[in-house]
Backbone bond lengths (Angstrom), bond angles and torsions (degrees), N, CA, C in turn:
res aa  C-N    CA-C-N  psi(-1)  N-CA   C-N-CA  omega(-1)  CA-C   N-CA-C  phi
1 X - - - 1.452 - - 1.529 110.39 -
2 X 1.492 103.67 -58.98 1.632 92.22 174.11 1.369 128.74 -60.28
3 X 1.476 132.22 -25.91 1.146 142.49 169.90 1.915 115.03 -64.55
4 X 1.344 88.25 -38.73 1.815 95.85 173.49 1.583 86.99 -55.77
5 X 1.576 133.27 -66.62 0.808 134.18 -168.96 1.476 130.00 -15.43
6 X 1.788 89.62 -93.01 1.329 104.38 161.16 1.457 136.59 -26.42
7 X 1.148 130.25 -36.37 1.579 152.66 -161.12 1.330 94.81 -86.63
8 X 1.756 108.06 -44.69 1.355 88.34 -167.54 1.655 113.42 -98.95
9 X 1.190 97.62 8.43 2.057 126.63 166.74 1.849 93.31 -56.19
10 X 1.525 87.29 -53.97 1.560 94.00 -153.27 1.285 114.27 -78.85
11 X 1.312 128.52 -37.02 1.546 126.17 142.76 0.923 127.61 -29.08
12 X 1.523 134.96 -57.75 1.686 135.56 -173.68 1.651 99.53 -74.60
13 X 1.630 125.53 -6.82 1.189 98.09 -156.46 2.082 75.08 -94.23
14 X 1.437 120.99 -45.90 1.606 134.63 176.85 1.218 82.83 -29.62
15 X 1.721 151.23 -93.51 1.027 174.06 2.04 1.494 94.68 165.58
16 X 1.180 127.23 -42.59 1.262 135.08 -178.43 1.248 112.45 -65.89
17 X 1.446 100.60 -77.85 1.642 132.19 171.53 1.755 110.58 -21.47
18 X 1.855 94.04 -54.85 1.549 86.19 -166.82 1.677 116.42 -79.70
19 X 1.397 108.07 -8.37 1.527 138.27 167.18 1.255 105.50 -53.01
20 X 1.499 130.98 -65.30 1.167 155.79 174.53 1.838 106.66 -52.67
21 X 1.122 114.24 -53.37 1.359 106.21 -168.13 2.106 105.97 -85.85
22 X 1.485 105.96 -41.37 1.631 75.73 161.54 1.331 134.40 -75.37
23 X 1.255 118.14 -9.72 1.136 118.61 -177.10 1.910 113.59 -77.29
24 X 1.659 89.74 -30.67 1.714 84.10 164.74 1.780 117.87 -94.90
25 X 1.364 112.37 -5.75 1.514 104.98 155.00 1.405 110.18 -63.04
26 X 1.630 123.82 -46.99 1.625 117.17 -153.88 1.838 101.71 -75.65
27 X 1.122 103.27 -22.92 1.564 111.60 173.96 1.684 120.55 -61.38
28 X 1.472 102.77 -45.42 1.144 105.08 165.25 1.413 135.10 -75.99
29 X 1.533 100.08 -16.84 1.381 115.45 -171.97 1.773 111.30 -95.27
30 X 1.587 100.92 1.14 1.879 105.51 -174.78 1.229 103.90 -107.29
31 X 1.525 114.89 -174.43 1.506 118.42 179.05 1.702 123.38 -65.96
32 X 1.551 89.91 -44.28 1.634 94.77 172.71 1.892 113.98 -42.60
33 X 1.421 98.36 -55.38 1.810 104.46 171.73 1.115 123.26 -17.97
34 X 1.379 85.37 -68.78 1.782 125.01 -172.54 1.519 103.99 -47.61
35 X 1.536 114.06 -57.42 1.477 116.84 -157.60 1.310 106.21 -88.22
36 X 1.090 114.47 8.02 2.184 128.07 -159.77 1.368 82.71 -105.11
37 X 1.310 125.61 -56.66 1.446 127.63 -161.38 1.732 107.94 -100.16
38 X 0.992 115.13 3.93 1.801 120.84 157.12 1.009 106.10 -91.06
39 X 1.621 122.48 -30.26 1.877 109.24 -169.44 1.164 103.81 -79.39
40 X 1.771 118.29 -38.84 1.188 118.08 171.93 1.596 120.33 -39.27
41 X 1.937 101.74 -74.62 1.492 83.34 166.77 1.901 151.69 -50.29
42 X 1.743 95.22 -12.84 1.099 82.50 172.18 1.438 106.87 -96.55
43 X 1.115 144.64 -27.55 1.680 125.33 150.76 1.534 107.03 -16.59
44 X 1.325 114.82 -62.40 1.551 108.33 -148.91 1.695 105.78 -62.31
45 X 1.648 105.08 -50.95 1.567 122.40 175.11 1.820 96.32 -38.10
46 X 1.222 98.28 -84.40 1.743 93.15 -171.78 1.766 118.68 -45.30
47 X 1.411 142.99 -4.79 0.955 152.03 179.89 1.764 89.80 -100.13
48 X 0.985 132.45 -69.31 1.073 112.72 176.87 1.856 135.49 -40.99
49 X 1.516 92.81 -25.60 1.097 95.39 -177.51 1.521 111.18 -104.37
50 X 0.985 130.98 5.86 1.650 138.27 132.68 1.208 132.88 -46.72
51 X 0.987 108.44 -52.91 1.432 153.01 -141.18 1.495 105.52 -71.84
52 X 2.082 122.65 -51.35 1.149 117.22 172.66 1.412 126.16 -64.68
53 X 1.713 111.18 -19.96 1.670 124.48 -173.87 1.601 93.22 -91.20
54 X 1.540 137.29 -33.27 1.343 111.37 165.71 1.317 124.27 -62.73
55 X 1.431 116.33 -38.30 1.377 125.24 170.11 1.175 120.40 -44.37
56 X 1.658 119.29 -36.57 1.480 102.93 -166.08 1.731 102.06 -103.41
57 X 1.632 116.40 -20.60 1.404 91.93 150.55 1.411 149.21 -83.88
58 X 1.225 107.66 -6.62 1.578 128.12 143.45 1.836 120.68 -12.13
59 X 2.059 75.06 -80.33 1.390 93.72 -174.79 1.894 106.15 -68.75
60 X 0.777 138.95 -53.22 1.510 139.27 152.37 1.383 107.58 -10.65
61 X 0.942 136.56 -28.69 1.518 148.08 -140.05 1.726 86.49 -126.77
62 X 0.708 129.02 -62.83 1.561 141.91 -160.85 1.623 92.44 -77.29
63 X 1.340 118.04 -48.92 1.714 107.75 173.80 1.242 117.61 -57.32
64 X 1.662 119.45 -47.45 1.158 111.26 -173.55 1.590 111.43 -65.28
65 X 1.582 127.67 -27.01 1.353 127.28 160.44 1.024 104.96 -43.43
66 X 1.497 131.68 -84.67 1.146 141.20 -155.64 0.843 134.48 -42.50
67 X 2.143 130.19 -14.58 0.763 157.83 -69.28 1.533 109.46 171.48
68 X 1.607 100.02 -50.31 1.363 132.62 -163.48 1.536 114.21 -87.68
69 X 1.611 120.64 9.87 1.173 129.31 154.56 1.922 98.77 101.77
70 X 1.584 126.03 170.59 1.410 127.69 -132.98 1.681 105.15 -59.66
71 X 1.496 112.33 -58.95 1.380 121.31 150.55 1.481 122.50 8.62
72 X 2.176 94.81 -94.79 1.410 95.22 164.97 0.801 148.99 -41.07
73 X 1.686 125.95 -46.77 1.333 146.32 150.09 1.630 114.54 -24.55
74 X 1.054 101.43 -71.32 2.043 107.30 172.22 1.841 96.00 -44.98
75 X 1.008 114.05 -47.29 1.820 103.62 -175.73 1.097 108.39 -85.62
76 X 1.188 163.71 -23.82 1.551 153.63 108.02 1.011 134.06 12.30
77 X 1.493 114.03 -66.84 1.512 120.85 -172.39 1.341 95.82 -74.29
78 X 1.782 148.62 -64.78 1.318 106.74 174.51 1.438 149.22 -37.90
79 X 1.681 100.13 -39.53 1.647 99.01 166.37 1.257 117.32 -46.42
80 X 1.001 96.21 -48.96 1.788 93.37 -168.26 1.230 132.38 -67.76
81 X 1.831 112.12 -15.51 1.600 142.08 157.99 1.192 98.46 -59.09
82 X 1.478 123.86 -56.58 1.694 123.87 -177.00 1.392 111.91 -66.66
83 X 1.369 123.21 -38.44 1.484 114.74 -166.54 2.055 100.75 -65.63
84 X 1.357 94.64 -32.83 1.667 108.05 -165.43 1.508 86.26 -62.19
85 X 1.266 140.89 -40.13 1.443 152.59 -145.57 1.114 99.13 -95.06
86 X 0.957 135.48 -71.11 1.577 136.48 158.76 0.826 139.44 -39.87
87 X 1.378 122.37 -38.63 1.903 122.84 156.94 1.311 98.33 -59.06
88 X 1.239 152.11 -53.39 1.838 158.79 -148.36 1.566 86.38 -51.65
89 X 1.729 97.48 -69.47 1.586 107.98 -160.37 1.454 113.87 -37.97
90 X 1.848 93.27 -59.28 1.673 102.63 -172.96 1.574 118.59 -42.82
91 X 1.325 87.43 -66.75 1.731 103.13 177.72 1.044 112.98 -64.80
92 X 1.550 143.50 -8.26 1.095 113.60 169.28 1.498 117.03 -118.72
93 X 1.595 118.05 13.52 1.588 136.94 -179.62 1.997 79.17 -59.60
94 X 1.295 116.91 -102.69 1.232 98.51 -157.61 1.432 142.65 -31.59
95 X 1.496 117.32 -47.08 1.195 106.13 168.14 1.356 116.35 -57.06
96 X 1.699 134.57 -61.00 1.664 115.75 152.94 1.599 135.65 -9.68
97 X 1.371 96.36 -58.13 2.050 108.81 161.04 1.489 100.70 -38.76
98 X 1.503 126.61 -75.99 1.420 139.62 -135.39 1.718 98.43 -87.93
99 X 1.945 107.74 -28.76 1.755 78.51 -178.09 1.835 87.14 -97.57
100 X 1.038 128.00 30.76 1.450 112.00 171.14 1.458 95.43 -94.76
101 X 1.519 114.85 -62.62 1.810 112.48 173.80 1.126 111.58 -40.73
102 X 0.982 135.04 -38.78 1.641 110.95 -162.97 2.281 102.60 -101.01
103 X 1.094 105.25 -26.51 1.601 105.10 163.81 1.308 131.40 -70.90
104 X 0.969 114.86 -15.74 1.881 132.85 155.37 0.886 130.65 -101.20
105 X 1.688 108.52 122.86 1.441 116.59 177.14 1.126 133.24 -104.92
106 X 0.950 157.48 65.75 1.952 149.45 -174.11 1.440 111.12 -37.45
């Protein structure tokens, strides 16, 4: 009885799984996909293109800290760890996007 059990545990769970995985191929493979992961990229495009004029008043911002005697200085040098951190992400979310799409297959 328990073994009938199990087996049939283990079927619904196979049964699930393969439920689960076309259903997230056909998702990726329809328009909704398509337009989920274009809006995305165009978020990212337009963040990028913000992104160098926040940077440079940022850093403007971080000089005049830096600048602004021992204090400031201590609040500076993180910004400027983050700004370095934050351009990486931006600029490098898409290419990340593009070799993840094309290195995975469903």
């Amino acid at each position: 009885m328990k073994l009938v059990f199990m087996q049939t545990l283990v079927e619904k769970v196979q049964e699930a799984k393969t439920i689960g995985e076309v259903s997230l191929m056909n998702w990726a493979l329809n328009d909704f996909g398509d337009s989920v992961i274009n809006g995305i990229n165009s978020l990212i495009t337009t963040a990028q293109k913000i992104a160098p004029a926040a940077f440079a008043i940022c850093c403007i911002g971080a000089g005049f800290l830096f600048f602004a005697g021992r204090k400031g200085a201590d609040t500076a040098k993180p910004w400027i760890l983050y700004l370095i951190i934050g351009m990486a992400f931006i600029f490098g979310a898409i290419s990340f996007a593009d070799f993840a799409k094309t290195s995975t297959q469903f």
